[in-house]
C-alpha positions in Angstrom: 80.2 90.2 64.2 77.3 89.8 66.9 78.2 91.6 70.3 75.9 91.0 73.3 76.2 93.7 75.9 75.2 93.1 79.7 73.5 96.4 80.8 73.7 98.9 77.9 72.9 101.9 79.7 72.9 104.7 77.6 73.4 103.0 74.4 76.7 104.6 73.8 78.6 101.0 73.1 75.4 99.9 70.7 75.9 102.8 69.0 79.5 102.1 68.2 78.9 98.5 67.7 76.2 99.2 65.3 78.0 102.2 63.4 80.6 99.5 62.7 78.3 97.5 60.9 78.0 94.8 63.7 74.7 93.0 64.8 74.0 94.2 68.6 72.0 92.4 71.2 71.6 94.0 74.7 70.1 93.9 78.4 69.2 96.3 80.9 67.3 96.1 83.8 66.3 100.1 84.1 62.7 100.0 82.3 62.9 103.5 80.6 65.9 103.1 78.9 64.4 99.0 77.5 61.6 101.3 76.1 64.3 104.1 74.6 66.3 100.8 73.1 63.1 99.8 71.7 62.5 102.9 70.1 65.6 103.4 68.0 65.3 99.3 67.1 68.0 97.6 69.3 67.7 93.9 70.2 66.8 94.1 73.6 67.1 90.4 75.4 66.1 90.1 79.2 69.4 89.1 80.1 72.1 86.2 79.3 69.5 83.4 80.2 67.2 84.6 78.1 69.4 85.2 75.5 70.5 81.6 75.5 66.7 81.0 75.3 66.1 83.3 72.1 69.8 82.7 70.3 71.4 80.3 69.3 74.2 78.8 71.5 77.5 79.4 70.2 76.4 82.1 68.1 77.9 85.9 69.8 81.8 87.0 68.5 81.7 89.1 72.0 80.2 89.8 75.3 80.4 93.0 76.8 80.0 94.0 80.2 81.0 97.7 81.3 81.0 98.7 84.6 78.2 95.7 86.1 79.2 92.8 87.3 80.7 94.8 90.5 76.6 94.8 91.0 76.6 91.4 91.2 77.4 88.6 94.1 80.5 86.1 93.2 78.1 83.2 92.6 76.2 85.8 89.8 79.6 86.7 88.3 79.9 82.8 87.9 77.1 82.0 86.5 77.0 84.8 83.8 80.6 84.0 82.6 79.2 80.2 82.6 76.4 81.8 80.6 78.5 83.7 78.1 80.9 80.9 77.7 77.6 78.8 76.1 76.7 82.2 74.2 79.9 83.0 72.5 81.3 80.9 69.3 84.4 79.3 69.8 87.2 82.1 70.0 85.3 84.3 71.4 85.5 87.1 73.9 84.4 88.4 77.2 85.4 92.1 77.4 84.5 93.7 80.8 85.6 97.1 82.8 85.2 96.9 86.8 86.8 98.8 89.9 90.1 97.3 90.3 89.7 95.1 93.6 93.7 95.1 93.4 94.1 99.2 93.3 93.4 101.9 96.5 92.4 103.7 93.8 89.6 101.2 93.0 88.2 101.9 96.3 86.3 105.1 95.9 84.2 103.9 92.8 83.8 100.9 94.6 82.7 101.5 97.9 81.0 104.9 96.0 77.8 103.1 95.1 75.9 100.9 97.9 74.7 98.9 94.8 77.9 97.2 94.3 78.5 94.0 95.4 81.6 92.2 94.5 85.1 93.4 94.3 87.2 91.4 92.2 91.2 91.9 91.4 93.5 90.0 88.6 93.9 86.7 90.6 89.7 86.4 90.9 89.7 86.9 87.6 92.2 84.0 86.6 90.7 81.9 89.0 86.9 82.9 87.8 88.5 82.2 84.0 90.1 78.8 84.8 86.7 77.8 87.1 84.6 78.9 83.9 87.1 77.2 80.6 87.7 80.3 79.5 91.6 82.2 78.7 93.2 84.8 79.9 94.2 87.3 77.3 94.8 90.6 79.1 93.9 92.2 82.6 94.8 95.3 82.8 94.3 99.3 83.0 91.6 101.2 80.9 93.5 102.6 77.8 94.2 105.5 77.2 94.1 106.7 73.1 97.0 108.6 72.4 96.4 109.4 68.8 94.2 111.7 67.1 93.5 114.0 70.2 96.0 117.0 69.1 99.6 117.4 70.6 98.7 119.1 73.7 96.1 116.0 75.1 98.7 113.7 73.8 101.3 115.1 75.7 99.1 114.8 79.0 97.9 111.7 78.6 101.6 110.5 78.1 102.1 111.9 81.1 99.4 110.5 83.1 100.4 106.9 81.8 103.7 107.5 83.3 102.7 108.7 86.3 100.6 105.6 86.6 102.6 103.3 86.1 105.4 104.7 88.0 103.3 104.5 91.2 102.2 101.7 89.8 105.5 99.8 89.9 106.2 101.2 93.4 102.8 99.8 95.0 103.9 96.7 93.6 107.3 96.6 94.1 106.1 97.6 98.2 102.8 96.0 98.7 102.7 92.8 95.8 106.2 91.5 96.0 106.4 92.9 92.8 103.7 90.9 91.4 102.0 92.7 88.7 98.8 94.3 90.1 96.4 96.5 88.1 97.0 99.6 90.2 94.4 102.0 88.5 90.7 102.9 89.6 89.5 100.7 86.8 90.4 97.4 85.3 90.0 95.9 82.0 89.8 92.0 81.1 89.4 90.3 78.0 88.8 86.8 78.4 88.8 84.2 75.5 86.6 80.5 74.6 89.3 78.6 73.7 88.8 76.7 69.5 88.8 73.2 70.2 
């Protein structure tokens, strides 16, 4: 598979990607850690335009995007998903994690930073996917592994997933018309190039 990650930070998803015996591309804007990519050998592209520039179109399994495009303005968030849609092959993804614009919760991470820019909830994502000619596969909460962590952390996390999603249900149920609402202080979507 190759992955393309917008902003890769720390390197902790190229890392994963790579240890997985994927090709990685990535971008960052934050000098230092450009040079500390360059050092361990990542392929570090200036950003989705240039990576249509350098790559071939069509030619990523994925696009990744953690915790950046709430850095962007709407018209950005546009542009790069009408960016990635030319980057990725047919049937492939866009996986991204921002503050949930639907949640209270998402409020504090939001509003947290005076770098963000954009808030966006489920329905600006369905509209941002059907503006773009991408699908929507999922929108939803950030997972939470259950396995492999030992009975005692599986035991609290399956209560925390309860306890979210019984408030959950009720901030829908009282605030959404019971309209399902991603009513945690992140949110996950996976969005998909449709194979023509």
């Amino acid at each position: 598979k190759r992955i393309y990650e917008l902003g890769f930070g720390n390197g902790a998803f190229a890392g994963y990607v790579l240890s997985n015996g994927s090709e990685y591309f990535g971008s960052e804007i934050n000098d230092v850690l450009i040079a500390r990519a360059r050092v361990f050998g990542l392929n570090v592209l200036g950003g989705v335009k240039q990576a249509l520039d350098s790559e071939q179109v069509a030619s990523f399994d994925a696009v990744v995007a953690f915790d950046v495009l709430e850095h962007l303005e709407k018209p950005d968030i546009k542009a790069f998903l009408l960016d990635s849609f030319a980057l990725l092959r047919p049937g492939g993804v866009i996986l991204a994690r921002i503050p949930s614009g639907d949640s209270p919760f998402g409020r504090a991470i939001f509003h947290g930073d005076i770098t963000h820019r954009a808030a966006l909830g489920s329905s600006a994502i369905r509209q941002l996917a059907s503006q773009t000619g991408f699908d929507v596969i999922d929108i939803g909460p950030p997972r939470l592994p259950m396995l492999g962590l030992g009975p005692v952390r599986a035991l609290r996390r399956g209560g925390i997933r309860l306890a979210q999603w019984i408030v959950a249900r009720l901030i829908n149920l009282i605030f959404h018309d019971g309209q399902p609402r991603v009513i945690t202080a992140n949110l996950v979507f996976v969005l998909k190039k449709p194979i023509k």
